[in-house]
N, C-alpha and C positions, 0 to 999 in steps of 0.2 A: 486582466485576470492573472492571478498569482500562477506561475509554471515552476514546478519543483525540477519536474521531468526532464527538462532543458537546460535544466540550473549549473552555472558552476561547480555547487557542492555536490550533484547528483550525477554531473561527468564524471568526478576528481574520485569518487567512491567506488561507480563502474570502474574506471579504469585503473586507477591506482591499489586500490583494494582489491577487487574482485577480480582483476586481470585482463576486462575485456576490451577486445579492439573495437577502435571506432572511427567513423569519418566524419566531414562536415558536406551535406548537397544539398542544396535547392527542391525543394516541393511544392506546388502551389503558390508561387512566387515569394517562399519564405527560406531560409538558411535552418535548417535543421540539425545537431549534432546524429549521426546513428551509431547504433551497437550492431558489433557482429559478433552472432554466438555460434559456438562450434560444438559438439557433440560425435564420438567415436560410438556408431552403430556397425559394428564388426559385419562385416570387413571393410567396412568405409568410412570415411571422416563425413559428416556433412555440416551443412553450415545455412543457418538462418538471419536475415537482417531485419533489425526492427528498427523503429523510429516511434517514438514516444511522445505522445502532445498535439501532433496533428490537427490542424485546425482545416475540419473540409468548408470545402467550399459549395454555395447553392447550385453554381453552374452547373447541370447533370453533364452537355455534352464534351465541357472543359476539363471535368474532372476522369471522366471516359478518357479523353487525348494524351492527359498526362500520365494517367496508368496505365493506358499502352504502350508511352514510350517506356515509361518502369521496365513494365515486364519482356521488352525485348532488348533493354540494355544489360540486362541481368540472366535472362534466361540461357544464356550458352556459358556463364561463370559456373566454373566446376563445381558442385556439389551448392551449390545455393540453391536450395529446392525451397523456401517461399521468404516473403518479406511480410512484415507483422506492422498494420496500420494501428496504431492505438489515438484515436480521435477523440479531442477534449470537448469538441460541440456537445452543447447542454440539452438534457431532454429538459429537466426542471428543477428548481431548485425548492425546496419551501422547510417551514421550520417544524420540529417534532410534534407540534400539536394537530398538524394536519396530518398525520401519522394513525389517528387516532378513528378516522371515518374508513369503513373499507372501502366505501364507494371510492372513495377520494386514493386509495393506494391500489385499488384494481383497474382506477384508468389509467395509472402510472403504467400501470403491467403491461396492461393493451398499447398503451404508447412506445415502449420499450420494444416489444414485439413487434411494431410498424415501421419503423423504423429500421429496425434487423432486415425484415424484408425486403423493405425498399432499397439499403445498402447491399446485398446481397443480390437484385435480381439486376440493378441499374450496374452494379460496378463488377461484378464476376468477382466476390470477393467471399470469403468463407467467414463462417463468425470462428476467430481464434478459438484452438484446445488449450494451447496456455494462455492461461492471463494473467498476462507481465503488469498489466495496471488497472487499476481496479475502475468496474462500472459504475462503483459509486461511491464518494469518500464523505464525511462527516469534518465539518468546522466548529468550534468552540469558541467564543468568544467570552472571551479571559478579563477583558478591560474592568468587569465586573467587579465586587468587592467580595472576601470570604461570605460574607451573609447574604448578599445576594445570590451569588450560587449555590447554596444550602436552600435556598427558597425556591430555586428555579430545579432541585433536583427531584428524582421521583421519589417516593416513599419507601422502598429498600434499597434504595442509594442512599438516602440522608438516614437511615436508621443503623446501617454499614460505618457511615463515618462516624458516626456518633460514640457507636460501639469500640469503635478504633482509637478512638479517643478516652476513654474512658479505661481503656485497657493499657492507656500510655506507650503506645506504640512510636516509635522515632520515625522522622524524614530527616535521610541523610542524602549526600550527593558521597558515593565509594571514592575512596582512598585507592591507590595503587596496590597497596599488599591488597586491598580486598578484588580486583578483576580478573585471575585466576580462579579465584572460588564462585564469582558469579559467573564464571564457563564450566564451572562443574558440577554447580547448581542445571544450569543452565540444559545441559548434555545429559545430566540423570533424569528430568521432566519429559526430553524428549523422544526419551525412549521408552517412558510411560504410557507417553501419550500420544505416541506417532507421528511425530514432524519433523520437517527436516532443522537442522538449523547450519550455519556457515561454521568450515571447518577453523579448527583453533588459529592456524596462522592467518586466516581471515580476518577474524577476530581482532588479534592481536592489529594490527595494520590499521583496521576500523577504531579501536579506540586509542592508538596515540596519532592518527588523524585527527578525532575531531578535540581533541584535549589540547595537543600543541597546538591548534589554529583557535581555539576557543571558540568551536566550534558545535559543539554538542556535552551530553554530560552523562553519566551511568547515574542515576535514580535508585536509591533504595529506602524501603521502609524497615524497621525491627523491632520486635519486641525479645526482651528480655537479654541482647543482645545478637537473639538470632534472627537472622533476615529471611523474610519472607517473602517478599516482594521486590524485582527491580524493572527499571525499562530505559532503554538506549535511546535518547533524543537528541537531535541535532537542530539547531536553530539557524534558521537564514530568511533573512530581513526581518519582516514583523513576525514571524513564525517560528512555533520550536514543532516538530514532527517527530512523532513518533516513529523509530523505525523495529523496535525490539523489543517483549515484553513478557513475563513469567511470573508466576507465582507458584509459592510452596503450598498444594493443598489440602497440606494439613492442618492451617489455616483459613479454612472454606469459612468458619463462621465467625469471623470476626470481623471481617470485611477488608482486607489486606490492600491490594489494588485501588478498590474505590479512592481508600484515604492517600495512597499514595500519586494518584491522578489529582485526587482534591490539592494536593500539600504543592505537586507539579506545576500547577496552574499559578499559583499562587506565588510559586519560585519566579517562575515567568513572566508573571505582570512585575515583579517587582525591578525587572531584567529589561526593562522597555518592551515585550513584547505583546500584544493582543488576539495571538488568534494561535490555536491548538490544532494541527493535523492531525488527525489519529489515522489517515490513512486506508487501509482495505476496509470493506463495509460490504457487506451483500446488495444488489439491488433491491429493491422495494417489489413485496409479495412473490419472491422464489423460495420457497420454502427449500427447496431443494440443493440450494448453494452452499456449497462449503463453508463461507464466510457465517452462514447466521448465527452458528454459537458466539461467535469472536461480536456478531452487530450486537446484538442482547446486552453484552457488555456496556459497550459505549453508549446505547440508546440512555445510560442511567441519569445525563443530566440535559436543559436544552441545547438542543443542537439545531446546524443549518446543515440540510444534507443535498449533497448536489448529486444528480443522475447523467451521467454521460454516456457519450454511445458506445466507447467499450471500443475494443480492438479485434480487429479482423485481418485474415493472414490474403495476401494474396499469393497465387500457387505458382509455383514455373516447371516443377518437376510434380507431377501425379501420383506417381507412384511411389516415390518417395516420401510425398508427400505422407499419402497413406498409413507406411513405415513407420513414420514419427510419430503420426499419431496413435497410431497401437501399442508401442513402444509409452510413449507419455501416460496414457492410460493404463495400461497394467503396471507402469512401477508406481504407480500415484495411488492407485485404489485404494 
């Protein structure tokens, strides 16, 4: 199975880019990279550790042994009040047309749910307030031909690029003078529309990373020579992943994105690659998840969608615990 999580490029961007420290230990007889994330909740510094990819294991009473040695190797370390499992075991994979029976997407639910349970009563473990990685991500497979994917899309997805097309809209990959203005684009959206994004010198670090390593690529579409559309992708091995994405939506009806996904894929098959991450997804039948406007999106062409179990925090400090999460909850609302 493909691990982004674990990957070189997803170290080198943690750490390099983003600042954050990290170790290498043993979990279930496997070598892990982890992050250690820190936050200043006045008047304290605290500090959480995560591990990303986690593959559990079926053993219930082996998996019991090794998180309790976890949590009394870590439980007297100053201010480390929990560590953050995020586990890539598969609830189920299946492809968008089975998308389409409720039956068939509310026993997903119920499965999802059972499993929460069962990790939560057998392991002493919390279902995480943040989630560093998503429960559920969407694959694209690109190897296809531009007409084939135009036949496998839905009907306001193919009628979006159509329109897009018609309206002679450009797919460009940005130029240097233009990745300033795609962070100002970028910054003016998100204060429209309430999200956070990574501050400028972030940024900046993130894209002559993956530019000098040839590594990734800034994506843009235009019409008339104004840009309306861009998204930050990085590609490693057979994959280009989406990691950043925006549109101008004063362009809501022309179909701006669609085509520039469509035109993406297309860059990328011709680039040896075959398969599209688009990364965050809501689980299947939460209505309730932040993610569904952003899933709505991607559902537009077929896709293979995988359901995982999601990340769960194991605690050492209570009450701090506590803290964090009221704290992450009110600046997130």
């Amino acid at each position: 199975m493909y691990n982004l999580y674990q990957s070189k490029i997803r170290k080198d961007i943690q750490v390099q880019i983003y600042g954050k420290k990290y170790f290498t230990e043993k979990l279930f007889w496997k070598n892990y990279f982890w992050l250690v994330h820190e936050k200043k909740l006045w008047p304290i510094d605290i500090k959480w550790l995560q591990i990303m990819w986690v593959e559990l294991p079926d053993d219930k009473e082996y998996v019991q042994k090794e998180l309790k040695k976890l949590k009394e190797k870590y439980l007297n370390k100053k201010w480390v009040i929990f560590i953050q499992l995020c586990f890539l075991n598969e609830i189920i994979r299946f492809e968008n047309c089975g998308q389409r029976d409720d039956n068939f997407v509310e026993n997903i639910k119920k499965m999802r749910l059972n499993i929460r349970e069962q990790i939560q009563s057998n392991y002493w473990l919390q279902l995480a307030f943040r989630e560093n990685m998503p429960q559920a991500n969407i694959v694209y497979d690109i190897t296809k031909t531009d007409e084939e994917l135009m036949k496998e899309m839905n009907s306001g997805c193919k009628e979006r690029v159509k329109k897009a097309i018609k309206k002679w809209i450009e797919f460009w990959i940005a130029s240097p003078d233009q990745y300033d203005l795609f962070y100002e684009r970028w910054k003016e959206v998100s204060w429209t529309k309430w999200f956070n994004i990574i501050p400028k010198w972030q940024y900046d670090k993130l894209i002559r990373y993956i530019t000098q390593n040839n590594c990734g690529n800034l994506f843009t579409s235009h019409i008339n020579w104004d840009i309306i559309a861009w998204s930050i992708c990085i590609y490693d091995e057979n994959r280009i992943i989406y990691l950043y994405w925006f549109a101008n939506r004063a362009y809501n009806n022309i179909g701006w994105h669609h085509y520039l996904k469509f035109k993406t894929f297309g860059y990328a098959r011709k680039n040896g690659k075959t398969y599209v991450d688009m990364m965050w997804w809501a689980p299947t039948w939460f209505p309730e998840h932040p993610l569904v406007w952003v899933s709505k999106f991607k559902e537009s062409l077929w896709w293979t969608k995988i359901e995982q179990y999601g990340s769960y925090d194991l605690v050492l400090k209570p009450t701090l615990y506590k803290l964090s999460k009221t704290y992450f909850n009110i600046t997130h609302k």
